[in-house]
C-alpha positions in Angstrom: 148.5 131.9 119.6 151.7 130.0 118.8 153.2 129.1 115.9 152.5 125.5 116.1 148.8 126.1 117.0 148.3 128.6 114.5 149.9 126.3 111.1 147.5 123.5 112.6 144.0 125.8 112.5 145.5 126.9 109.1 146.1 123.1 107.7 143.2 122.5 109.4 140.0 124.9 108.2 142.0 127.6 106.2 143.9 126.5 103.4 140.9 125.1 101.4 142.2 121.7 101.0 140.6 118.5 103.1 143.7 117.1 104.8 143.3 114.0 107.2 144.7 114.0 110.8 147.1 111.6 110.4 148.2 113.5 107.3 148.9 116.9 108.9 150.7 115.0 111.9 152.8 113.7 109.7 153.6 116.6 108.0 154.3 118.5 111.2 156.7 115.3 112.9 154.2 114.8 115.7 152.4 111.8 116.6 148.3 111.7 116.3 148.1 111.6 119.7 150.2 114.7 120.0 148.4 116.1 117.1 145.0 116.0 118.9 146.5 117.3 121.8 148.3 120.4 120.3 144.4 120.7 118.3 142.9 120.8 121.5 145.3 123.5 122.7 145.1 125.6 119.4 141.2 125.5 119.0 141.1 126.7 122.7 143.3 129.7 121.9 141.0 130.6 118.9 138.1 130.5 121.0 140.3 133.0 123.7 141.0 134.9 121.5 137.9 135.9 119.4 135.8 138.3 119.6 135.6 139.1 123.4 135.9 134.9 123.9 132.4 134.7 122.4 133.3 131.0 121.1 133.9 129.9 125.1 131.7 127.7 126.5 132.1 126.6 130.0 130.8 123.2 131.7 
């Protein structure tokens, strides 16, 4: 996982307080659209890499 995705599943579920989107965006110098898309990318690499890619769903 990279660096990016990893400090956005940390801001996002990890570090116990409830931070809004827009907020850790902002915080990280992206745009919310570039947010989302770098979220998408770093809740995907969770899911690859946990436990055997139990977290994977495919459509």
């Amino acid at each position: 996982m990279e660096d990016t995705q990893a400090s956005i599943i940390n801001m996002c579920y990890l570090d116990g307080s409830h931070k809004t989107r827009q907020y850790i965006a902002d915080t990280m110098g992206y745009s919310r659209s570039s947010y989302n898309r770098f979220k998408n990318r770093a809740l995907l690499a969770f899911a690859e890499s946990y436990n055997n890619q139990e977290l994977l769903v495919y459509k």
